[in-house]
Structure formats: structure tokens, C-alpha cells
mmCIF entry with sequence, helices, sheets and N, C-alpha, C, O atoms, coordinates in Angstrom:
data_MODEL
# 
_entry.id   MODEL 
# 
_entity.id                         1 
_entity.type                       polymer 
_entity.pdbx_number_of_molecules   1 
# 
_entity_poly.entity_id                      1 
_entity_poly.type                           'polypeptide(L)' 
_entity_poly.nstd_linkage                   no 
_entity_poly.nstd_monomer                   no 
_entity_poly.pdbx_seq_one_letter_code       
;(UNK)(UNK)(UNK)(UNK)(UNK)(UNK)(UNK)(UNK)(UNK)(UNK)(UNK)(UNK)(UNK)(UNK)(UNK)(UNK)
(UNK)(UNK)(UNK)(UNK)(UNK)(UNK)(UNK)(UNK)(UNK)(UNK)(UNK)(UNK)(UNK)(UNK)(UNK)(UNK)
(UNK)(UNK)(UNK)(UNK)(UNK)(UNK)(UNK)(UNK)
;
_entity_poly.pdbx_seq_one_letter_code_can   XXXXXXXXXXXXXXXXXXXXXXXXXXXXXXXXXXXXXXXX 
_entity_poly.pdbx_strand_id                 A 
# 
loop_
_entity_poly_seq.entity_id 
_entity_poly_seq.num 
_entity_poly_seq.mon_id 
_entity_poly_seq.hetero 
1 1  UNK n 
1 2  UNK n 
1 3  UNK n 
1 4  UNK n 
1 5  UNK n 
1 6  UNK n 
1 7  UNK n 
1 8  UNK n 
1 9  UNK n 
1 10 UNK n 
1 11 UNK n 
1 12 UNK n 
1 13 UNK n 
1 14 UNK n 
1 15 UNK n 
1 16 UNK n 
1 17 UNK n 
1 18 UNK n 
1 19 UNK n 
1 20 UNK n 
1 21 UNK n 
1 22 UNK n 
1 23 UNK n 
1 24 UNK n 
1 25 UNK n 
1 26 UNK n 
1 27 UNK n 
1 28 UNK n 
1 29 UNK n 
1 30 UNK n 
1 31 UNK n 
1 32 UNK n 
1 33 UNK n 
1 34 UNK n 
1 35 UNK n 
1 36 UNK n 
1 37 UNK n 
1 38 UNK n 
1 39 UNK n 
1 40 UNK n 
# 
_struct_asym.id          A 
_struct_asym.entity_id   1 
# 
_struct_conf.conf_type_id            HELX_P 
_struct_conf.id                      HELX_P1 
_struct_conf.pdbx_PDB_helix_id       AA1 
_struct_conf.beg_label_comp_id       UNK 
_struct_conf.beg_label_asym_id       A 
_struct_conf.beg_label_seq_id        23 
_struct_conf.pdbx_beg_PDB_ins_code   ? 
_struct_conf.end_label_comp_id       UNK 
_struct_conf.end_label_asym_id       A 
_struct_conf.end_label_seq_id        26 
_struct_conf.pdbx_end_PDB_ins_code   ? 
_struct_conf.beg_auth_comp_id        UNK 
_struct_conf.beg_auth_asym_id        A 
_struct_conf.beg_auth_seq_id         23 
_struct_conf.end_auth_comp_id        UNK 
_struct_conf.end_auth_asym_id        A 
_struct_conf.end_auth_seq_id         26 
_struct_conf.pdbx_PDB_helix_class    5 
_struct_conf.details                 ? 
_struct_conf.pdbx_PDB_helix_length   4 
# 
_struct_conf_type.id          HELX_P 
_struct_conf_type.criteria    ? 
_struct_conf_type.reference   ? 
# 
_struct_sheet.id               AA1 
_struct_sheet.type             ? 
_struct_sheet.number_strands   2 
_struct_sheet.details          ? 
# 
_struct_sheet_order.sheet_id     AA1 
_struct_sheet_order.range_id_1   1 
_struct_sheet_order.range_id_2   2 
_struct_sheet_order.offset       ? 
_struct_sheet_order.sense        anti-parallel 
# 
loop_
_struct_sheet_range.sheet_id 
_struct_sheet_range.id 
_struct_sheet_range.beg_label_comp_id 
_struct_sheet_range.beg_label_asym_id 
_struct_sheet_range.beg_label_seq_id 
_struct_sheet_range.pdbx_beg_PDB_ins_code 
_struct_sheet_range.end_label_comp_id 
_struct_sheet_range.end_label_asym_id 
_struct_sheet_range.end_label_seq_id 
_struct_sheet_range.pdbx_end_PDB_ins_code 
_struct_sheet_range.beg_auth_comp_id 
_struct_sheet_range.beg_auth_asym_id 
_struct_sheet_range.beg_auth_seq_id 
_struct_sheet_range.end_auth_comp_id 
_struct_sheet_range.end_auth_asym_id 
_struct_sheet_range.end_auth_seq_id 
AA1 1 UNK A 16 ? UNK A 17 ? UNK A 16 UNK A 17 
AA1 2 UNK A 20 ? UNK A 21 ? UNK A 20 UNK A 21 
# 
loop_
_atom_site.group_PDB 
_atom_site.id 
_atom_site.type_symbol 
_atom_site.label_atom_id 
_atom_site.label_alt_id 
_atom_site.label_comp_id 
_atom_site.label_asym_id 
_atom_site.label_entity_id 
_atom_site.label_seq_id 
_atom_site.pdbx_PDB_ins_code 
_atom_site.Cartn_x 
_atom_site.Cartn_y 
_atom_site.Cartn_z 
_atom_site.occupancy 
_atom_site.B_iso_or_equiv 
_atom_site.pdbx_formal_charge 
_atom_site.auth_seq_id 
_atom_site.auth_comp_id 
_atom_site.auth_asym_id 
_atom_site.auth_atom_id 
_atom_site.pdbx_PDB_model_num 
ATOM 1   N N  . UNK A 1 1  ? -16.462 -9.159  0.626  1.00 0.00 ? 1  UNK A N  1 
ATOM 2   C CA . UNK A 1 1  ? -15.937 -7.814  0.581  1.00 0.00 ? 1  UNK A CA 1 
ATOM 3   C C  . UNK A 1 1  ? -16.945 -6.947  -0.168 1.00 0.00 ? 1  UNK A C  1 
ATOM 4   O O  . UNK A 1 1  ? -17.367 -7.279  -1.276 1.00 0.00 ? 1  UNK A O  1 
ATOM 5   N N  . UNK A 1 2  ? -17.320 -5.842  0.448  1.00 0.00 ? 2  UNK A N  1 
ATOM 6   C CA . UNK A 1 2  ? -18.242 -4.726  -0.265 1.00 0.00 ? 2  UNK A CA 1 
ATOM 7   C C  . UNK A 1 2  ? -17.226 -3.481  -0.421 1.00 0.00 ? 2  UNK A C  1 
ATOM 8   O O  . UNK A 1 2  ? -16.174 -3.423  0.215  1.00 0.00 ? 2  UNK A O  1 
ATOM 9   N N  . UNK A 1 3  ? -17.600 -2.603  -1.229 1.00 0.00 ? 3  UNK A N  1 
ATOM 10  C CA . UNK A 1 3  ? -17.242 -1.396  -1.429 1.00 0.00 ? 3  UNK A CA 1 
ATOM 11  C C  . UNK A 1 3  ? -17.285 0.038   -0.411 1.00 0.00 ? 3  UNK A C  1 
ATOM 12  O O  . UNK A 1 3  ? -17.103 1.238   -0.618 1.00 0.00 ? 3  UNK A O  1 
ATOM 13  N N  . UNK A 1 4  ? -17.674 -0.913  0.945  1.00 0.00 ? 4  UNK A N  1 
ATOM 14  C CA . UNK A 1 4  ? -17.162 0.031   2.252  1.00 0.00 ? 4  UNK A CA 1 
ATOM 15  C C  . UNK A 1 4  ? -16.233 -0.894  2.792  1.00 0.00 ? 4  UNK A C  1 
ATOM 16  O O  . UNK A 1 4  ? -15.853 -0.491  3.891  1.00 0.00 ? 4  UNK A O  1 
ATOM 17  N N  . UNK A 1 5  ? -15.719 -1.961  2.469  1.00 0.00 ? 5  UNK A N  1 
ATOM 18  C CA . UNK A 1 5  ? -14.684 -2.554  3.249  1.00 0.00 ? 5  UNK A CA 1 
ATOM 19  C C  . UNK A 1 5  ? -13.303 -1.856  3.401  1.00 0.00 ? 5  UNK A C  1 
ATOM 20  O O  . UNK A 1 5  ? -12.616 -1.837  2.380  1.00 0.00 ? 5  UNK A O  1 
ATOM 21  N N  . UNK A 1 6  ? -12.781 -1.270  4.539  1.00 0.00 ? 6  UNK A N  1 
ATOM 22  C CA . UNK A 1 6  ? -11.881 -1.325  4.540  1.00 0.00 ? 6  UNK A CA 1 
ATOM 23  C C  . UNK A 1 6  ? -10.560 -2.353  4.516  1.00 0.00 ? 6  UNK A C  1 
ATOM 24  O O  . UNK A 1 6  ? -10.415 -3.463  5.029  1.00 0.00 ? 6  UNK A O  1 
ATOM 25  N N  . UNK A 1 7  ? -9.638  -1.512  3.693  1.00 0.00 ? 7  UNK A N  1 
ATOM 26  C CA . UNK A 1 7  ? -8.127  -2.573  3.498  1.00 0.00 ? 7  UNK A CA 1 
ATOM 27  C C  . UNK A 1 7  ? -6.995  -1.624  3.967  1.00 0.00 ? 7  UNK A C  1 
ATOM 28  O O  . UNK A 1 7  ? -6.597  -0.601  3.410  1.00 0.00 ? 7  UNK A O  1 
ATOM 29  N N  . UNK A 1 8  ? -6.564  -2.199  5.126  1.00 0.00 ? 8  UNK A N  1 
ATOM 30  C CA . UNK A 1 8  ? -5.003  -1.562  6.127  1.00 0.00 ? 8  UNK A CA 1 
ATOM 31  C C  . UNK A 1 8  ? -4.185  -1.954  5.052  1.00 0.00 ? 8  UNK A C  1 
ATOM 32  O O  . UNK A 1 8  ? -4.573  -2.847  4.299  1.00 0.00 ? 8  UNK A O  1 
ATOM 33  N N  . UNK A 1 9  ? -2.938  -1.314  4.861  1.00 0.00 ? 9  UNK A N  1 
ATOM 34  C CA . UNK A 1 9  ? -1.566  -1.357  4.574  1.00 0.00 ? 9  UNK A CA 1 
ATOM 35  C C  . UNK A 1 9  ? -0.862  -0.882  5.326  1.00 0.00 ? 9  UNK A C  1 
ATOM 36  O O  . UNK A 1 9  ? -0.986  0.265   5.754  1.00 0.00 ? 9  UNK A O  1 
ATOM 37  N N  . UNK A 1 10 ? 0.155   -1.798  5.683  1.00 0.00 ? 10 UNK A N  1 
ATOM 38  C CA . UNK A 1 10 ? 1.375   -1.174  6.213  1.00 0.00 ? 10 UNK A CA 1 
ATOM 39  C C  . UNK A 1 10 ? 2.200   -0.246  5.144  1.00 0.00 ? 10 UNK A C  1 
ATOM 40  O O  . UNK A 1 10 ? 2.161   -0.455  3.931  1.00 0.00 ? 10 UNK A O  1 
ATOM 41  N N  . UNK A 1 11 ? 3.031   0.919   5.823  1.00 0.00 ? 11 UNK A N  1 
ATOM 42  C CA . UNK A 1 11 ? 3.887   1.781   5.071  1.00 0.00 ? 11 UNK A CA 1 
ATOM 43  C C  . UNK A 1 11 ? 5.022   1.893   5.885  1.00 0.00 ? 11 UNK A C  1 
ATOM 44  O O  . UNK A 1 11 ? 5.090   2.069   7.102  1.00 0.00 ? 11 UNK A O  1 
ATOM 45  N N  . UNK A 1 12 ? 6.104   1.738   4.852  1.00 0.00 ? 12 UNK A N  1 
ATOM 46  C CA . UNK A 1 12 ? 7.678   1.467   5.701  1.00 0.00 ? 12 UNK A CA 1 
ATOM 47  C C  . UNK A 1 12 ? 7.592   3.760   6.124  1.00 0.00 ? 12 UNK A C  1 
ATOM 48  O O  . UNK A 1 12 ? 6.854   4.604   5.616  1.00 0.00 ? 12 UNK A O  1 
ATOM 49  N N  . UNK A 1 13 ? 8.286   3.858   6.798  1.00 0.00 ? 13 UNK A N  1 
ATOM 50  C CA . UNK A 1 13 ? 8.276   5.286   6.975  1.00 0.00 ? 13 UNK A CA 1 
ATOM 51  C C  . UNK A 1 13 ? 9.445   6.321   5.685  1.00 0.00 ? 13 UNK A C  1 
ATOM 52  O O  . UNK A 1 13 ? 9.513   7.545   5.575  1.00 0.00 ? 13 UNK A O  1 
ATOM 53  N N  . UNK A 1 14 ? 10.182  5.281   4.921  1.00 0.00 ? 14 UNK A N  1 
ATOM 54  C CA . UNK A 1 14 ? 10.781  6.386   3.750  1.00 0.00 ? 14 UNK A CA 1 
ATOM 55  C C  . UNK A 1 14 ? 9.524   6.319   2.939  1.00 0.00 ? 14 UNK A C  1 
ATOM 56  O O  . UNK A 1 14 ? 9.549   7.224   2.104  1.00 0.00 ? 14 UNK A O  1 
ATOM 57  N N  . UNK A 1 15 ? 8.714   5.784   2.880  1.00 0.00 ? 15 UNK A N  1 
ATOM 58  C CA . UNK A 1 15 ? 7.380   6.179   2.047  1.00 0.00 ? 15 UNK A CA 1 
ATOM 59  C C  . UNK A 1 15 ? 6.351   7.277   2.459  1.00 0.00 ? 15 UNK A C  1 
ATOM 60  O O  . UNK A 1 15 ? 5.237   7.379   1.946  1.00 0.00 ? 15 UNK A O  1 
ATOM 61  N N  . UNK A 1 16 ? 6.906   8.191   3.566  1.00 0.00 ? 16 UNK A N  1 
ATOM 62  C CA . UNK A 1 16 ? 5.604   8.932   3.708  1.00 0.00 ? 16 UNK A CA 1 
ATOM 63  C C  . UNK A 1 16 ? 7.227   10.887  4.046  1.00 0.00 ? 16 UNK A C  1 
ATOM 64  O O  . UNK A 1 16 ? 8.314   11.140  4.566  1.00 0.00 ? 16 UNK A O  1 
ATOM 65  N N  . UNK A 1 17 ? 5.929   11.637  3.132  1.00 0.00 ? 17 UNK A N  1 
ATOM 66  C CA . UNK A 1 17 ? 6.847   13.232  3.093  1.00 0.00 ? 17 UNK A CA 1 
ATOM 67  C C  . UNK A 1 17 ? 5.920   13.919  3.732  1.00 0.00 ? 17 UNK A C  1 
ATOM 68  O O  . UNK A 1 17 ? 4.706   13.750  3.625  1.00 0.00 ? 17 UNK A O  1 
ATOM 69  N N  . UNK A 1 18 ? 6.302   14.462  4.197  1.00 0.00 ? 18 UNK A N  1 
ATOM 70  C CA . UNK A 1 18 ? 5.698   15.508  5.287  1.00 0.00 ? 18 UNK A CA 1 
ATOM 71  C C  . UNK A 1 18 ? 4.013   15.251  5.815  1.00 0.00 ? 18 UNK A C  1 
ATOM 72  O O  . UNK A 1 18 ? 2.941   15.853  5.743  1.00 0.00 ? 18 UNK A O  1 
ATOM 73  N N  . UNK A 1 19 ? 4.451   14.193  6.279  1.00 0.00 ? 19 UNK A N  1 
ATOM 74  C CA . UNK A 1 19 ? 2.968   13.276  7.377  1.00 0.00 ? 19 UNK A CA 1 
ATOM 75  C C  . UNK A 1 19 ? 2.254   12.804  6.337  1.00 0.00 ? 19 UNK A C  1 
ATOM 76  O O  . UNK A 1 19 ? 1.191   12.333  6.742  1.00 0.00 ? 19 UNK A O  1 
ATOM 77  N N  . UNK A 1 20 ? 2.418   12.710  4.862  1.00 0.00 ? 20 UNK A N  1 
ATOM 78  C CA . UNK A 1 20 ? 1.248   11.889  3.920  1.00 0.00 ? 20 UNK A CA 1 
ATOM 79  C C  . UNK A 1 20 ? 2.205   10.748  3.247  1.00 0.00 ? 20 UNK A C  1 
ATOM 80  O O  . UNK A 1 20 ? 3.436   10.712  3.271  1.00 0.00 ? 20 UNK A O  1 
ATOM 81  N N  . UNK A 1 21 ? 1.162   9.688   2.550  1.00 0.00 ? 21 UNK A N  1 
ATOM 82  C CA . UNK A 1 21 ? 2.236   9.043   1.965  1.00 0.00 ? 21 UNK A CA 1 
ATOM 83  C C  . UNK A 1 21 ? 1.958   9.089   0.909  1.00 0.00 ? 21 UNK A C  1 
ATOM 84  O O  . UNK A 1 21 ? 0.832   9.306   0.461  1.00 0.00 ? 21 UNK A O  1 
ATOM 85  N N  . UNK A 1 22 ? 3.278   8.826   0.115  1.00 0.00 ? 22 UNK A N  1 
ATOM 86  C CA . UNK A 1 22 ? 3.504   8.877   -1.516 1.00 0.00 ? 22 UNK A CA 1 
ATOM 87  C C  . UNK A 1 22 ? 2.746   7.661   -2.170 1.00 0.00 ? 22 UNK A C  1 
ATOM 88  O O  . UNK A 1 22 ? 2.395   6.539   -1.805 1.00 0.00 ? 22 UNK A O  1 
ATOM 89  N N  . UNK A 1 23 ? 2.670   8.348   -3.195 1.00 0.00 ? 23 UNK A N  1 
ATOM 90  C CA . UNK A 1 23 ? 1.954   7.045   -4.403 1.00 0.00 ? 23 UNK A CA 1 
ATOM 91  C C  . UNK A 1 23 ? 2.750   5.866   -4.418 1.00 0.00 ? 23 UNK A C  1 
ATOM 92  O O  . UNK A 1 23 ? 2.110   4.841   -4.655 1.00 0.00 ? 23 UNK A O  1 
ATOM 93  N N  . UNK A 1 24 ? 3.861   5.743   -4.245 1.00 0.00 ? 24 UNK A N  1 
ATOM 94  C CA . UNK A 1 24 ? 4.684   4.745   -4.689 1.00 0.00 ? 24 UNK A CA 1 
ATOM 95  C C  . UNK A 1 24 ? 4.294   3.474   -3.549 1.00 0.00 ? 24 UNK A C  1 
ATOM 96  O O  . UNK A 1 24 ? 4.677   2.348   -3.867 1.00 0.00 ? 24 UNK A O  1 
ATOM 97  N N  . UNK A 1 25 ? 3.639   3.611   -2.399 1.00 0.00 ? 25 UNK A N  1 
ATOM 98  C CA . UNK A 1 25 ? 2.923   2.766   -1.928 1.00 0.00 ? 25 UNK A CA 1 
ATOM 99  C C  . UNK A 1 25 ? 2.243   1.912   -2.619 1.00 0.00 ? 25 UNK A C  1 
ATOM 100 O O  . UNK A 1 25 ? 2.259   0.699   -2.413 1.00 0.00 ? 25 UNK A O  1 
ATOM 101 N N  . UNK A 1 26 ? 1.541   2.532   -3.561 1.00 0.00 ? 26 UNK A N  1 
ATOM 102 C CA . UNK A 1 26 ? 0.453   1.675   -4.317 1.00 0.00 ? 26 UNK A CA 1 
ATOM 103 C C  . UNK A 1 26 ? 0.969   1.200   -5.727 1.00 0.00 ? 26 UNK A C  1 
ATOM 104 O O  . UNK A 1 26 ? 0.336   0.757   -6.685 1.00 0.00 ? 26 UNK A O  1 
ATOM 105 N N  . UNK A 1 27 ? 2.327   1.431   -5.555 1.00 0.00 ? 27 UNK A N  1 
ATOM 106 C CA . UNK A 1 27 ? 3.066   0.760   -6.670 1.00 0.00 ? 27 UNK A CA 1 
ATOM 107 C C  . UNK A 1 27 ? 3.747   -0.861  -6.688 1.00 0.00 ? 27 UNK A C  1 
ATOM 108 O O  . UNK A 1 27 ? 4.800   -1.273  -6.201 1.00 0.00 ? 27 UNK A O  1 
ATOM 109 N N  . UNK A 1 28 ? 2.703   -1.548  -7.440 1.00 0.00 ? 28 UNK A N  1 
ATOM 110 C CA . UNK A 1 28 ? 3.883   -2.844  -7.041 1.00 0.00 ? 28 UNK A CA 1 
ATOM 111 C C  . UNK A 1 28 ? 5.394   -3.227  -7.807 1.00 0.00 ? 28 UNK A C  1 
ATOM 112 O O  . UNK A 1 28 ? 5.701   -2.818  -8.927 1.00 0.00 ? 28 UNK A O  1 
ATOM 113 N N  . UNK A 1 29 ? 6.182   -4.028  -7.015 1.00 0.00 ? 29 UNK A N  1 
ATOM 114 C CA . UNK A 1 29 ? 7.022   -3.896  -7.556 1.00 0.00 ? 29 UNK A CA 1 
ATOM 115 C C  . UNK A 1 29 ? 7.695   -5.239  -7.861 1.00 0.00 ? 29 UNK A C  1 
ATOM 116 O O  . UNK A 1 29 ? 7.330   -6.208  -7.194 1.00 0.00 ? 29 UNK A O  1 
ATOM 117 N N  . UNK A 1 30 ? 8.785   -5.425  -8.946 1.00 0.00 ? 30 UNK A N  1 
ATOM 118 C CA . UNK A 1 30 ? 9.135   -6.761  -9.372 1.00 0.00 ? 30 UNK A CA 1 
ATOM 119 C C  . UNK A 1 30 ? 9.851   -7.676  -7.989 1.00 0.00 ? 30 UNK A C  1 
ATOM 120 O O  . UNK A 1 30 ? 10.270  -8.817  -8.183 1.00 0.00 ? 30 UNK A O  1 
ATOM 121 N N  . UNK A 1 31 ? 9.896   -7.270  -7.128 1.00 0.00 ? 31 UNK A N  1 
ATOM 122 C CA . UNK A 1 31 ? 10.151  -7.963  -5.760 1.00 0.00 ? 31 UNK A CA 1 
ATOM 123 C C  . UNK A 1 31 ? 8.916   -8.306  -4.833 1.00 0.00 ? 31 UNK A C  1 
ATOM 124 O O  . UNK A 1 31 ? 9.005   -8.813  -3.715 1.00 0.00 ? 31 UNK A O  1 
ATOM 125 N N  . UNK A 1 32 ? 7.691   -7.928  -5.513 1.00 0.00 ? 32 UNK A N  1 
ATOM 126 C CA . UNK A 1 32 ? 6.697   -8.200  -4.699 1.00 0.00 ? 32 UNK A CA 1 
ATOM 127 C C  . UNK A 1 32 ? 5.813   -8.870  -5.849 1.00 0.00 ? 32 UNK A C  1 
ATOM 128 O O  . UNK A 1 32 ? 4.586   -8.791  -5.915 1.00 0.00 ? 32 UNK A O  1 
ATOM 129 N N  . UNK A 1 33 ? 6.766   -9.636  -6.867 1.00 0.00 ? 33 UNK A N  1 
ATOM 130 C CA . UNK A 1 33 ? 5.798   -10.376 -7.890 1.00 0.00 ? 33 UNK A CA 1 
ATOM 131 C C  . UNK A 1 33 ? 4.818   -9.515  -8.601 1.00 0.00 ? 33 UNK A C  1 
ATOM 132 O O  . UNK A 1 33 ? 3.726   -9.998  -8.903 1.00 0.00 ? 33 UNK A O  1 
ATOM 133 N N  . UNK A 1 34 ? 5.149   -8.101  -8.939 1.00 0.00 ? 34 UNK A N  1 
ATOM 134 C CA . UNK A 1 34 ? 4.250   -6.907  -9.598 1.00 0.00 ? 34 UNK A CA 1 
ATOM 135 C C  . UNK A 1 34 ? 2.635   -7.135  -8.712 1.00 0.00 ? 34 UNK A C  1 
ATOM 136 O O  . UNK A 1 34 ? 1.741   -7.313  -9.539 1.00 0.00 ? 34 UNK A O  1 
ATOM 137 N N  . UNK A 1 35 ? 2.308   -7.152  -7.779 1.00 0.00 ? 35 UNK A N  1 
ATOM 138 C CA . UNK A 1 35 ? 0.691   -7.561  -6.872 1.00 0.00 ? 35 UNK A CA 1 
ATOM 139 C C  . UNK A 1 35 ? 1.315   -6.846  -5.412 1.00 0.00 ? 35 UNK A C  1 
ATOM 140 O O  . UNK A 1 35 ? 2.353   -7.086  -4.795 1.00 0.00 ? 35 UNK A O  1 
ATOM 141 N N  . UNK A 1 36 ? 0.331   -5.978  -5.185 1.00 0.00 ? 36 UNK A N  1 
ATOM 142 C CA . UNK A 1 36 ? 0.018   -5.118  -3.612 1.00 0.00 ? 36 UNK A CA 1 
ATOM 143 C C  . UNK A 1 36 ? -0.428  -6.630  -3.245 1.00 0.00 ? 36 UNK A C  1 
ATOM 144 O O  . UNK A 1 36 ? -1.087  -7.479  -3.844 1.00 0.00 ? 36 UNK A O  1 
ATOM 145 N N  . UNK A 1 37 ? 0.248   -6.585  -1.952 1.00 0.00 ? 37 UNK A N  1 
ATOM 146 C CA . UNK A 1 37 ? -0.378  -7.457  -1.034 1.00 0.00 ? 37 UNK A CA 1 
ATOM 147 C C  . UNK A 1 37 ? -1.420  -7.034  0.257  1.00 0.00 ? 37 UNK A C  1 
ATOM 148 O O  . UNK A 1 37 ? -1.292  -6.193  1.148  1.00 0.00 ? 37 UNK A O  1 
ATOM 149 N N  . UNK A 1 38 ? -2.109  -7.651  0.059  1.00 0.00 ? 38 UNK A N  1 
ATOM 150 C CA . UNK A 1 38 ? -3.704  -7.609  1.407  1.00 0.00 ? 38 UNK A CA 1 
ATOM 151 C C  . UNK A 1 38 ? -3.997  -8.731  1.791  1.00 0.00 ? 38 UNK A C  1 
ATOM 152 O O  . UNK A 1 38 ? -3.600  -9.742  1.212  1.00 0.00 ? 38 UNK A O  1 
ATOM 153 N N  . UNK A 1 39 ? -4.770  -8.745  2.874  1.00 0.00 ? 39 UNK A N  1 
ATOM 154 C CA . UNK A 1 39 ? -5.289  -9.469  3.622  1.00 0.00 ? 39 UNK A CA 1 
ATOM 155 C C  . UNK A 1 39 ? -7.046  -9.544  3.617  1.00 0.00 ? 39 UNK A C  1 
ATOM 156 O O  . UNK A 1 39 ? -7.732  -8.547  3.843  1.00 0.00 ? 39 UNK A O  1 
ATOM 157 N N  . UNK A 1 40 ? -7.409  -10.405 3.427  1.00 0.00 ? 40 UNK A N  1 
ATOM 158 C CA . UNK A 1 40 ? -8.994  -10.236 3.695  1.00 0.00 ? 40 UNK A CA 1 
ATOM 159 C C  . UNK A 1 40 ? -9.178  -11.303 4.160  1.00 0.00 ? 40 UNK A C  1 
ATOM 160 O O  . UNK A 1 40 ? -10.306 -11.630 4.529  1.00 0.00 ? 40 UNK A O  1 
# 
């Protein structure tokens, strides 16, 4: 992985207000073991 790699996330759609999405995407949470999950 370099620092042009792109990383996809999925976003459920109550996460996004008027066509952008909210920070809380990049929030982890105690149901996701506090860690964003990715793929590489």
C-alpha cells in the first residue's frame, strides 16, 4: 500500500445529507470492535 492507494467504503444511505456523507462514517464504533474495516 502507498499513499495513492485507494480504499472503497461502503456507506449505509442514513449516513449521507444532502448527496455528501457525514463524518460519522469514519467513526468506529463499539459494535465494530472500535476499528473501520477495509480491505487490502
Amino acid at each position: 500500500m502507498t499513499e495513492n492507494t485507494l480504499l472503497l467504503r461502503q456507506v449505509h444511505p442514513s449516513f449521507v445529507q444532502d448527496g455528501k456523507i457525514t463524518s460519522q462514517v469514519f467513526r468506529p464504533t463499539p459494535k465494530d470492535e472500535n476499528k473501520l474495516s477495509m480491505y487490502i
